[in-house]
N, C-alpha and C positions, 0 to 999 in steps of 0.2 A: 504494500500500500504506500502509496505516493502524494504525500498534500505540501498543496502551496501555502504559504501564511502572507497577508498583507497586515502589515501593520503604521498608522499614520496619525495617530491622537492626536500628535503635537508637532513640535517642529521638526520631528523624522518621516521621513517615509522609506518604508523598508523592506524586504522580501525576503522570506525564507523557504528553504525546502527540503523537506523530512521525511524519511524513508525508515518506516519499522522501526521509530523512534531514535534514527540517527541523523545528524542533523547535518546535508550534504550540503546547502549553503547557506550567505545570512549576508546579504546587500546592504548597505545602511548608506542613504545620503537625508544629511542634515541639514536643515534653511539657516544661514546663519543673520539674520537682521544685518545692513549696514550700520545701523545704530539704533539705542535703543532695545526694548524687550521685542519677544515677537505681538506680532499682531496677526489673529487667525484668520483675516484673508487671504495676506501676506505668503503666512504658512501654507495655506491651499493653493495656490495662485504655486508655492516652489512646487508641490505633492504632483500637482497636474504635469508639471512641464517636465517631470524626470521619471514619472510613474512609467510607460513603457519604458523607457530603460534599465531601468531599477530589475525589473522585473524581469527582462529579456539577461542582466547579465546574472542575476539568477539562476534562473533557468542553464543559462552557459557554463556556470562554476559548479551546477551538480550535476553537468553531464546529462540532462532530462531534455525531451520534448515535452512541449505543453501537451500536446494529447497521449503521455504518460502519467500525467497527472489523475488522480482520484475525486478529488474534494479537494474546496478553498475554502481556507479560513480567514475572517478579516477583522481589525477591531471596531467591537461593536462600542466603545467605550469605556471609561468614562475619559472625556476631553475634550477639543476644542471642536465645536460643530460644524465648520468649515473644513477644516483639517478632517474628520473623520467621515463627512460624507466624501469625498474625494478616495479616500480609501474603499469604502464601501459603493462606490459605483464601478471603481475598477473591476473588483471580487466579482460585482454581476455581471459586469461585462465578459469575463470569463466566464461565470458558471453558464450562463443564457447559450454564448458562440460554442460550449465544449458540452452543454447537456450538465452538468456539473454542479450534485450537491452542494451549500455552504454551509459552516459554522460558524456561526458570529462567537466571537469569543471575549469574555471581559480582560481586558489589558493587564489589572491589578489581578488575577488568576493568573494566569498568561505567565508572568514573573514569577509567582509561588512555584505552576508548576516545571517549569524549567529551571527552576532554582534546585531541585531535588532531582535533578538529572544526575547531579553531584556526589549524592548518597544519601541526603538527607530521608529518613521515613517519617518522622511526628513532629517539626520542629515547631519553636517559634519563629515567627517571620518577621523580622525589622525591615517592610520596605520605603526608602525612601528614593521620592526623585524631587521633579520641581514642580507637580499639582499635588503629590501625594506624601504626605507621613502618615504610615500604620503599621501599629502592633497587632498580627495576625495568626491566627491557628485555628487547625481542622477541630470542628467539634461538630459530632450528630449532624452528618451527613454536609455541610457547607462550611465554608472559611469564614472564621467571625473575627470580627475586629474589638482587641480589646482596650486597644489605646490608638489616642490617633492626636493629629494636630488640632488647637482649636479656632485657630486662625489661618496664616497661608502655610503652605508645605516647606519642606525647609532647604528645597533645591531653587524654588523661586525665590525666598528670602536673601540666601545667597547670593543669586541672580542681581537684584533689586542692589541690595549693598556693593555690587559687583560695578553697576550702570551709575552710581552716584560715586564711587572711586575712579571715575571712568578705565575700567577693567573691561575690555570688550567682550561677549557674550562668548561663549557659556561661561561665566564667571566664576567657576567652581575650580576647574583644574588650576587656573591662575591664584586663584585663593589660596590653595592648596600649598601652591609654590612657594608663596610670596607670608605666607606660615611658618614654613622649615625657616627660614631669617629671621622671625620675629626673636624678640629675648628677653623679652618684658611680659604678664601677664597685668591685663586691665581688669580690672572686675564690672564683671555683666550682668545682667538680670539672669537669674537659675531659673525658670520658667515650668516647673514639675504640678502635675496634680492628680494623684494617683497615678493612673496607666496615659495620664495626655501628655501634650506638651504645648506650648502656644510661645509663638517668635516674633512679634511684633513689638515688645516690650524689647527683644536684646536689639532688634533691628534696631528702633528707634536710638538706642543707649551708643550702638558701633559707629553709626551716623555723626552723632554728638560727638563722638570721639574725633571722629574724619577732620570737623569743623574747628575745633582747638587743636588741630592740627601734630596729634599724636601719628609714630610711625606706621605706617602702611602696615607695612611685616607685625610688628605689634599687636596691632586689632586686627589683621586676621588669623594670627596665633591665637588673640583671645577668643576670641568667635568662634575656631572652630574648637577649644577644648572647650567651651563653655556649653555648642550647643551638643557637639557627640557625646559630652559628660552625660547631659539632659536623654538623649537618645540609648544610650548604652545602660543606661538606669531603669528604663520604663519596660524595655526589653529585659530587663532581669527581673521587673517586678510580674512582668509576665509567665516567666518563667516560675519562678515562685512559688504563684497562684497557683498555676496550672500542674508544678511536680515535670514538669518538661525538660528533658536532659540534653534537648538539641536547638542547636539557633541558625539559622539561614537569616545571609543579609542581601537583599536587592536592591533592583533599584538604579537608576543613573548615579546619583549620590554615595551610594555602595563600590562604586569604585575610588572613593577617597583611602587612600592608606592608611592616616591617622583613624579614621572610623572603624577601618579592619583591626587596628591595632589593639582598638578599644575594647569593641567587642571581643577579640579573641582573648584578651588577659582576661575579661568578666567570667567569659565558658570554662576558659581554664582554671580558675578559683571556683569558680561552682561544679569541677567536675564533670563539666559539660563539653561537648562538642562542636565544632565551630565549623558554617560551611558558608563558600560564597563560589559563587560563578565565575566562571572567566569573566572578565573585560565586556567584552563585545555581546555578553547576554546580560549585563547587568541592566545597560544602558536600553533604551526602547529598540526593539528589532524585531524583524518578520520570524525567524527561525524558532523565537517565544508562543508565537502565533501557529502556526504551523506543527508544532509539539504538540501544544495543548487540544488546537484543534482534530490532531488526530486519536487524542485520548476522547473526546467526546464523539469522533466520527462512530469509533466503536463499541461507546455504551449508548450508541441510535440516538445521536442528538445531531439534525442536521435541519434546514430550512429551504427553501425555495425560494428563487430570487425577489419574488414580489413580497413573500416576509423581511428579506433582507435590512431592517431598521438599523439606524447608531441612538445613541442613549448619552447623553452626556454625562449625564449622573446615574450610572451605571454602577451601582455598588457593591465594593467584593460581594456583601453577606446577603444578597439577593441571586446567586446564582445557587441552583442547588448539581453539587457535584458527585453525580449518582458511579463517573465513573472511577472513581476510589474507594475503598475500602476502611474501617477504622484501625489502620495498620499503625501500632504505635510505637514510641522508640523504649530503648531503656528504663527499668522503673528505678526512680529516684531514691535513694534510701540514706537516711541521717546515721551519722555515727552514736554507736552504745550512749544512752545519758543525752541525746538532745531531742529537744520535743518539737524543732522546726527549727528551719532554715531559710529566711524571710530577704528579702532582695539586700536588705540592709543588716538586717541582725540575724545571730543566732542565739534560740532561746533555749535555755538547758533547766530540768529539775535542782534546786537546792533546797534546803531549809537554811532559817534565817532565825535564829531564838528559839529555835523550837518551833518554827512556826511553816508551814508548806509554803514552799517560793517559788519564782521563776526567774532566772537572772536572764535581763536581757543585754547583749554587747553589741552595738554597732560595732562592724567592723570594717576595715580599712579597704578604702577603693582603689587599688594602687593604677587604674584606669585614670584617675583624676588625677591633677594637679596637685600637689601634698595641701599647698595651703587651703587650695577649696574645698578639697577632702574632710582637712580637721573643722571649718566653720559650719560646714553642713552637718556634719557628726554632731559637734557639740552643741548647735543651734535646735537640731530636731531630737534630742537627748532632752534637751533641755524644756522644751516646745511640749512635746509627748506625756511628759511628768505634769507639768503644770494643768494641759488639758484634759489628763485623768481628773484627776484631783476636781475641774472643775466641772467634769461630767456627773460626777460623785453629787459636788454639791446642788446640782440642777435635778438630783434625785432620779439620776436614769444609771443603770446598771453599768461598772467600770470598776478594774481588779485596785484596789489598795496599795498605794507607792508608800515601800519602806525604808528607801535609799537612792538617791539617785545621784551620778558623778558625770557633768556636762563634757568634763574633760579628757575621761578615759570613757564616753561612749555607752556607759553602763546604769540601765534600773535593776534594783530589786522590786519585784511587787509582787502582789498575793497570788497565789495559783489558786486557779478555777476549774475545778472538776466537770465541764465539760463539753460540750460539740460544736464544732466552728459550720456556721451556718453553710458554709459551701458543702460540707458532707450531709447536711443534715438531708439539704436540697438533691443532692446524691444519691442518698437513699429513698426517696419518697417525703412527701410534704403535703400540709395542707396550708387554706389561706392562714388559719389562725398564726402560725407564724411569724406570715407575714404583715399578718396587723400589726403584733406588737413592734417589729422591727420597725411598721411606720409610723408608728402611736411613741414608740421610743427617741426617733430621728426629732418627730415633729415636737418634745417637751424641749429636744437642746437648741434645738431653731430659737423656740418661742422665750430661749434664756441670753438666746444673743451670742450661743456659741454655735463655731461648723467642724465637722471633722476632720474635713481636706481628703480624705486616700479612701472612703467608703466603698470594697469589696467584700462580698460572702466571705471571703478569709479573714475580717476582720471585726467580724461580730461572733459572739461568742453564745450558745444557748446553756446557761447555766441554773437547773433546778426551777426551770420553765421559765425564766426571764430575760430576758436581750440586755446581753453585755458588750461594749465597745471598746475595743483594741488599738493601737497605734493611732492617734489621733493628731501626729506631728504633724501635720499639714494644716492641724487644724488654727481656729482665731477664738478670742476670746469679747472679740467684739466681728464680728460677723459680719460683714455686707449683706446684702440680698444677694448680689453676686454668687458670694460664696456659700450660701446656702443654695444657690441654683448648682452650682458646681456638685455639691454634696448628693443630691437627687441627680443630677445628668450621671455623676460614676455609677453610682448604686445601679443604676436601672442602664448602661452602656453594659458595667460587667457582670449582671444579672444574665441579660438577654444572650450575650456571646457566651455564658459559659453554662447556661441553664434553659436554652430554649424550650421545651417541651413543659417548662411551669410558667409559662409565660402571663397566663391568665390569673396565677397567684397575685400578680403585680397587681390587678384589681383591691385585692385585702390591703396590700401595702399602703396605696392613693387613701384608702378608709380611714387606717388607722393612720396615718400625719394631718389628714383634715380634723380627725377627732381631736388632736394635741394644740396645733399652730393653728392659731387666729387668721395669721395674713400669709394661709396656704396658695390663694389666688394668684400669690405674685410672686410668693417661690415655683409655681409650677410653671408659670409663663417665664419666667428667668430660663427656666431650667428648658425649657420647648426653645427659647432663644438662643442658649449655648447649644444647643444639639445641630440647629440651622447653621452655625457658625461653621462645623464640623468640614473642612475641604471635602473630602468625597461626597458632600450632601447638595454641594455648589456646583460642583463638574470641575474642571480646569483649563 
């Protein structure tokens, strides 16, 4: 079997061609602006003019005739709407002239699965490029996302910082460069919240920098440890969560070294495994298209040309990928004496006076910078204790701090005999759960505090009442904001890691209205940061 892949979201248009999953060729020509970002006529207007060629040397570097060809696959999205109808007229035009089933294929798929062309079987997925930042993994039949950007992707942010240094387009590799020179670190906005990340805040700060006229090489040494700090983090916290022993990193952006560097010391301290693509599949290309599209050719996923659509907003976790399996990697296992191993800490049984404990240690990122390392340690040490203590006094369920050391990273506090809502939900559930979990949320709202990091892993069910965990992200004075944020995590890492309870979430909505007064406007906050969400925009 013999499939073509077109691939053209953005500013590539590219052609690949795959034979019984080997990949014979992979064309790539990219629109490069004279100046400026691209603009998606622009980008179509190159797609048009190089598309038979593209296609034709294709076809010539893997040795094929087109009427060897099987089936075409083309991106059905998500991207630039100019840019991907031009892909997808081509694909018809082929399939119509050759008789020739298509598959449309989602782009952000598309990378995942040619990312495990590698070895990967169950990993997590860090894919970044320039419409997209997500934290991604197989769950219950589709790829869910469990962190994502909540502003612009962090290849375009690049970009944007790249056109105001005037750094000509694609702004990333020069960054990269002009990095290794730097010898100074600046300090930038850390931009973390739970499994997201959001760059508009560092943007803005690296800018500021430009204009006081700090060195080039400087800010973007700082920029890039600051934001693959932030990226290398939310992928472990994924990890975590999930007990996942593998990480894949995609993406245009994935080809950065430092980012390789990052993430592979993170796998390697968690005992984990580290994959990444060659070069030329990280980046957008047909030969992604063309793979994947021949895994769905063969679990009978094919359309007719007049179905043929593009989708701008085409989102991973609305594709359901019937033709995989729940094939998983490695099971995670803690050493003798610790009770978990959390993106940040490891928590271990003690006693404390006689008393059942839990020691928790931040431990050391050596991914990060030493210095940013130690102030994010000793800040969210610091942060975590105070926001127990004041979850405590808002009368909602949180373990007892009986020591705590900002500066070696370390709480003592009460151990809780028992079940972290992610297993509970694992096992079977009812809504009653989840009322209280919202009836719980909705008393610390209404006390003017947020938690920051709200996943199933961090609520605790103990002697039938909702306990809350790690709340270092959290405030002791709350925005509205930050109370939307607290509802958008809950219910982003509810959905990707629990779908088949989905309708529980009703109980949840019950019990935070029975608590919070002015749940009207935390739940519109929270409908508004989810819009924010890039994949929810297109690119």
């Amino acid at each position: 079997m013999i499939l073509l892949g077109i691939e053209s979201t953005a500013h590539t248009f590219s052609c690949g061609v795959v034979k019984e999953g080997e990949i014979l060729s992979n064309v790539i020509d990219m629109y490069r602006p004279p100046e400026g970002g691209i603009h998606p006529r622009e980008a179509a207007e190159h797609h048009r003019e190089v598309a038979a060629s593209v296609i034709g040397e294709a076809l010539k570097r893997a040795g094929v005739k087109l009427s060897e060809i099987d089936a075409v696959g083309y991106s059905k999205g998500p991207g630039l709407g100019p840019a991907l109808r031009v892909g997808a007229t081509a694909a018809r035009t082929l399939a119509v002239k050759l008789s020739l089933p298509l598959i449309p294929v989602n782009h952000c798929v598309a990378h995942l699965e040619v990312g495990r062309i590698v070895g990967a079987k169950d990993p997590v997925l860090l894919y970044v490029s320039g419409g997209n930042t997500q934290v991604i993994s197989f769950s219950e039949g589709r790829y869910r996302i469990f962190g994502e950007t909540q502003d612009i992707g962090v290849g375009n942010m690049l970009d944007k910082f790249a056109r105001e240094a005037s750094i000509p387009f694609p702004g990333g590799p020069e960054i990269e460069r002009l990095a290794e020179e730097g010898r100074r670190y600046i300090e930038l906005p850390y931009s973390v919240k739970g499994m997201d990340v959001a760059f508009s805040g560092i943007l803005t700060a690296a800018l500021t920098c430009l204009k006081r006229g700090e060195r080039l090489e400087d800010i973007c040494f700082s920029l890039q440890e600051t934001i693959f700090a932030m990226l290398t983090e939310v992928t472990e916290r994924a990890m975590a969560h999930l007990k996942k022993s593998e990480v894949l990193l995609g993406g245009g952006v994935a080809r950065n070294r430092r980012l390789q560097e990052m993430v592979r010391t993170m796998a390697e301290e968690r005992g984990a495994t580290f994959f990444v693509p060659p070069p030329d599949l990280c980046v957008d290309n047909g030969a992604m298209i063309a793979y994947t599209a021949e895994l769905m050719y063969r679990a009978g996923i094919a359309v007719s040309p007049e179905q043929a659509d593009v989708d701008q907003r085409y989102r991973t976790d609305q594709v359901d990928v019937v033709w995989r399996g729940e094939e998983r990697g490695d099971e995670v296992r803690y050493e003798e004496g610790v009770l978990a191993k959390g993106a940040e800490a490891v928590l271990r049984r003690r006693e404390l006076f006689g008393l059942p404990a839990v020691e928790k240690v931040r431990v050391k990122k050596s991914y990060r910078l030493p210095a940013l390392d130690e102030a994010i340690r000793a800040g969210r040490t610091r942060n975590e204790a105070r926001m127990l203590e004041a979850i405590r006094e808002a009368g909602v369920g949180a373990p007892r701090i009986y020591y705590y050391d900002p500066d070696g990273g370390v709480i003592f506090m009460e151990y809780l005999e028992g079940i972290r809502l992610k297993e509970v939900l694992e096992g079977g559930a009812d809504g009653r759960v989840l009322y209280l979990v919202g009836e719980a949320l909705g008393r610390i709202h209404s006390r003017g505090l947020s938690h920051g990091d709200l996943t199933t892993s961090n609520i605790i069910i103990h002697r039938g009442g909702v306990f809350f965990l790690d709340p270092s992200f959290g405030s002791r004075d709350a925005s509205e904001e930050e109370m939307g944020v607290d509802v958008n995590l809950f219910l982003e890492a509810f959905r990707a890691a629990h779908p088949r309870w989905e309708e529980l979430l009703k109980s949840f909505f019950e019990g935070y209205k029975e608590s919070c007064p002015f749940w009207k406007e935390v739940f519109k906050k929270a409908e508004e940061i989810e819009r924010r969400a890039r994949y929810m925009k297109g690119v």
